[in-house]
N, C-alpha and C positions, 0 to 999 in steps of 0.2 A: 165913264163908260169908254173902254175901250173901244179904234174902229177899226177891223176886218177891213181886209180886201185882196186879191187875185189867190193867189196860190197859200199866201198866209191863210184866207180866210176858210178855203177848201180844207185845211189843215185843221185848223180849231172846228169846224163844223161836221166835220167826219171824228172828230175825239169827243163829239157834244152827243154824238146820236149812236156810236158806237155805247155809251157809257151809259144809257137812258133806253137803249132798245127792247129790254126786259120787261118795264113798266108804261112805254109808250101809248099804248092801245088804250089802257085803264085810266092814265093820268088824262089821254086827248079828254075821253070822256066824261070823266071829274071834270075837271077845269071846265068847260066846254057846258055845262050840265045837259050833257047828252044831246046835245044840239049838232053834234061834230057827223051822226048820221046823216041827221035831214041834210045838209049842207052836202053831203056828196053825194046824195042822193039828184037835190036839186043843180050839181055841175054836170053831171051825166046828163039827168033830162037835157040840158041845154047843146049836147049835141049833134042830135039828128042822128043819133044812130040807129041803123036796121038790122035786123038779126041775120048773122050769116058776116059782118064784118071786121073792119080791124082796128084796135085800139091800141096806143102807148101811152104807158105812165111811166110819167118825166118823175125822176126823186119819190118813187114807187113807196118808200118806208115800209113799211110791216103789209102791205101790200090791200088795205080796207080798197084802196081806190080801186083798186086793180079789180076787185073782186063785183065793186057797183057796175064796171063795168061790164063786166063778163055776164051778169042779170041780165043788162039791156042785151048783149048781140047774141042770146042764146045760142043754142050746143052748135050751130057749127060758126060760133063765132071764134078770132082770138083775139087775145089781151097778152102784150109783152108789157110789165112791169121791169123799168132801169133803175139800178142805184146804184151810188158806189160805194155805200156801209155793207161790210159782210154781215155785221150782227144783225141790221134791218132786215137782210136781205132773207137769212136764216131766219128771223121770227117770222116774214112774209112766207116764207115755203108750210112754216109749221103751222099757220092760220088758213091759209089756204088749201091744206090738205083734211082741215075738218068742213071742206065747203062739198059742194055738186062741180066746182067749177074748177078741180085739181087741172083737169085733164083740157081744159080751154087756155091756162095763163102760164104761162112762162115768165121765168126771170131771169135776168142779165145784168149782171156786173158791168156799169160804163158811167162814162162822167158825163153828165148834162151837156157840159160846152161842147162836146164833140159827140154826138150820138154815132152810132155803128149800125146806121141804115139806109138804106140808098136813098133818095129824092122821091117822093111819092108813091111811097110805102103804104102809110098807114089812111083810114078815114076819118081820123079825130086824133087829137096828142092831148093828153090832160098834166097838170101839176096840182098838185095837190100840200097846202099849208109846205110850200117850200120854195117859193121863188125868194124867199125872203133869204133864203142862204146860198142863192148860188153866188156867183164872184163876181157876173156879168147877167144884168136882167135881159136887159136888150140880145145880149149874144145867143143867151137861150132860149128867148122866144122865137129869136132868129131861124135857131136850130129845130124848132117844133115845126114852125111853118114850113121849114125845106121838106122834111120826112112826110107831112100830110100829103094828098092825093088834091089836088084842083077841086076845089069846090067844097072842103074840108073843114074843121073847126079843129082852133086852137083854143084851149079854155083851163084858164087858171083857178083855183079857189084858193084864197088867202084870207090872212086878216089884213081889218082895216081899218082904218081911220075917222070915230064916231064922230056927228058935229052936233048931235043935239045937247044944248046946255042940260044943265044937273046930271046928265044922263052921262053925256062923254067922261063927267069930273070919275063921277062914279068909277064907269070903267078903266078908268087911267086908276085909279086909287088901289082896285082889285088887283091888276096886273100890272100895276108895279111894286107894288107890297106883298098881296097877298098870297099869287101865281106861285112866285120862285119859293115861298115860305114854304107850299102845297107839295112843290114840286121835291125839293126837298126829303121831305117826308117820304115823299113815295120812291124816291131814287137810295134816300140814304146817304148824300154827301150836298156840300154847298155845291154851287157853277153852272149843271147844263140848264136848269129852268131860268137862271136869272140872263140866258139869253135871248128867250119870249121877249120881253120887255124892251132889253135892248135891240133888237132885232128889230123890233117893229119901230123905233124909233127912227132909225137910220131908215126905212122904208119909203118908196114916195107913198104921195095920198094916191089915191086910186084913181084919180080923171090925168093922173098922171103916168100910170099904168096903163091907161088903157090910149093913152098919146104915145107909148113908146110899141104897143100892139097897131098900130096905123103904121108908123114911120117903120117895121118892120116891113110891113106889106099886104100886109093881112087888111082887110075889107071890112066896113061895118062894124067897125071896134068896138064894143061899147061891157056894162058894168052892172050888175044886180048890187045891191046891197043889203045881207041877209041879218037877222036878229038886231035890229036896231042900228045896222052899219057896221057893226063888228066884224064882219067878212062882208069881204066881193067876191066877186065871181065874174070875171071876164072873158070875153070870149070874143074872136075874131074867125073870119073868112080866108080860106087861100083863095 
């Protein structure tokens, strides 16, 4: 297993999700057996949002997150979805334009580490199945808290690290065998699936996630764990 890290790894992670952004939405859902809705569904609830307010999604991809959000802050809400894949960013335009909520969400081209908004901007920052790729976990969680407004949520959903016996072997046996074989399939070549696996390896566990959402600064740190532990869902206070 190769290991990623700063500007190499931004490199290999932007060639991973440029080459898979076609099949992304379909494959999350396969893989996922359609559990990858409830799950964003269930990180939105988790942020107190009121209609009328402002969201950002951090590593936006094909733009699903963006979209749960723009449900919760109704029509004069917004939602800026960031990333810095063109092809994600373009499949997010072309999914979001079969919604009600064209006209609530924007997207921008920008890199996680350095967002392009002033300090207490937004009412909530979401990430969505991607803190696992960024280069600096800590720096962009860092970066979400700056941009929220006082009193705010920062909230990540990832995958995560199951501890129940038979059940973890299981999942570890699916995805790391049978994910990237899946993946595969639906893309067409060996490589960007069989980074799931390693990706989440290299991961911390999530009470360690949510130790590096404290030491940011963020309040009340703490962690869901959804289908069995397979995702968290973290969330902090400004």
């Amino acid at each position: 297993m190769q290991q990623y890290s700063g500007k190499n790894k931004e490199e290999f992670v932007h060639g991973v999700f440029s080459t898979i952004a076609h099949r992304y939405d379909l494959l999350n859902t396969t893989l996922s057996f359609n559990r990858d809705k409830y799950w964003r569904r269930f990180a939105v609830a988790q942020g107190g949002l009121q209609p009328g307010g402002s969201a950002l999604d951090v590593c936006c991809g094909t733009g699903m997150l963006s979209i749960e959000l723009a449900k919760k802050l109704g029509d004069n809400g917004r939602v800026v979805g960031l990333d810095f894949c063109e092809n994600m960013l373009a499949k997010a335009v072309e999914n979001v334009a079969k919604t009600p909520y064209k006209n609530r969400i924007e997207f921008v081209q920008g890199n996680a580490m350095e967002l392009p908004f002033a300090d207490n901007t937004f009412d909530c920052a979401t990430i969505g199945l991607a803190l696992r790729n960024v280069p600096d976990i800590e720096g962009c969680i860092a970066e979400m808290r700056r941009v929220v407004k006082p009193g705010g949520k920062v909230i990540s959903l990832e995958l995560a690290k199951p501890s129940a016996p038979v059940f973890k072997q299981l999942y570890y046996l699916y995805f790391e065998r049978l994910v990237p074989l899946l993946g595969k399939m639906g893309v067409g070549q060996d490589g960007p699936y069989q980074w799931l696996p390693d990706s989440l390896k290299q991961f911390p566990h999530q009470s360690v996630i949510r130790d590096i959402f404290s030491r940011t600064g963020l309040k009340n740190a703490f962690y869901h764990e959804l289908t069995g532990g397979i995702v968290a869902v973290h969330v902090g206070t400004k």
